[in-house]
Every structure is written in C-alpha cells, then in structure tokens.
Phi, psi and omega in degrees: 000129182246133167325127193252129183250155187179098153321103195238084164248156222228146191259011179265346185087006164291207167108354156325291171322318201265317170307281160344315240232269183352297182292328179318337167257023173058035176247196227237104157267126179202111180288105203285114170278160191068172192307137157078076161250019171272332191287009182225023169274001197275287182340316165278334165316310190292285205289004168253023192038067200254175192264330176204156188241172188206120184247173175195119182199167154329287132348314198041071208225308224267020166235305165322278195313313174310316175289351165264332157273318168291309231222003183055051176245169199242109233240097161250105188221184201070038158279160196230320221253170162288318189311329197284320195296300199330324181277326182310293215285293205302321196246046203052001170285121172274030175215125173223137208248188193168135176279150226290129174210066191288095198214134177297335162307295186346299197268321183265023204235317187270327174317270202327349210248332134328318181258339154285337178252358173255011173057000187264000000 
C-alpha cells in the first residue's frame, strides 16, 4: 500500500486537525507553517509529490487557485462540507480549497476516499 501524501496549507498557520485526521488513514500529512501558507500550497505539493493538497482561507479559493494556476493541478474550491471535498476527490481533483475546517474527519474522510478511487 502506498502512502498518500497531503499537503495542508491554512492562511491562518493552522491545519493540525486536519493533519491528524490524514494520519488516522494512515496517510503522510505535511502542514505548511505559519501565516498565508495556503498561497505555497502547489509549491509544496511539487516538492513533496504529494498527492492531494487542502487549502483553507476565508473564501476557501485563494491558495487552490494558485495552485492550479502556477503547478496545474486540478482545483476544487469554495467548499464548506466534508462531503463536498469527498465528491471533489470522487471527481479527480486534487487541490482542494475548502472555507476554515480545521477538523480531523476532514483529512480522514479526503484519505478514504481517496484511497478508494485510487486503489492505495
């Protein structure tokens, strides 16, 4: 089984919860510290091959779309729900921007689900 790596930046420097929740599925969480670390989330993804990103802002727009315009990754963003990322994943995108939720069902819930349409 290969380890799912997610990328998580929070414009707040948050993004623990959601980290936590990632390992609880036994995936690889790594949480970009400090303030507007959502705007470095493509930037890290590439440098961690990581497999799916988690933006978190106000909006919960402004780091997905960057990351989807610098590095092309395929962008889902303004989401409020677990469900809503769960269908994002269900429909291939891998940047998911999403308004502040730092909560561990999140991250183990986008593992899962994840791991269901990818076979890992």
């Amino acid at each position: 089984m290969t380890q799912i790596t997610v990328v998580i930046g929070d414009r707040l420097g948050k993004g623990q919860k959601v980290g936590a929740g990632v390992e609880l599925a036994q995936g690889r969480a790594v949480v970009i510290p400090g303030v507007a670390a959502d705007m470095k989330l493509g930037d890290v993804m590439k440098a961690e091959n990581a497999q799916l990103g988690i933006s978190f802002c106000g909006s919960g727009g402004a780091g997905a779309i960057t990351a989807q315009t610098k590095h092309g990754y395929k962008a889902k963003y303004g989401m409020r729900s677990v469900e809503e990322g769960v269908a994002a994943i269900e429909a291939g995108y891998t940047v998911l921007g999403f308004g502040f939720m730092d909560k561990e069902e999140l991250g183990q819930r986008l593992v899962m689900a994840y791991q269901k349409k990818y076979g890992n």
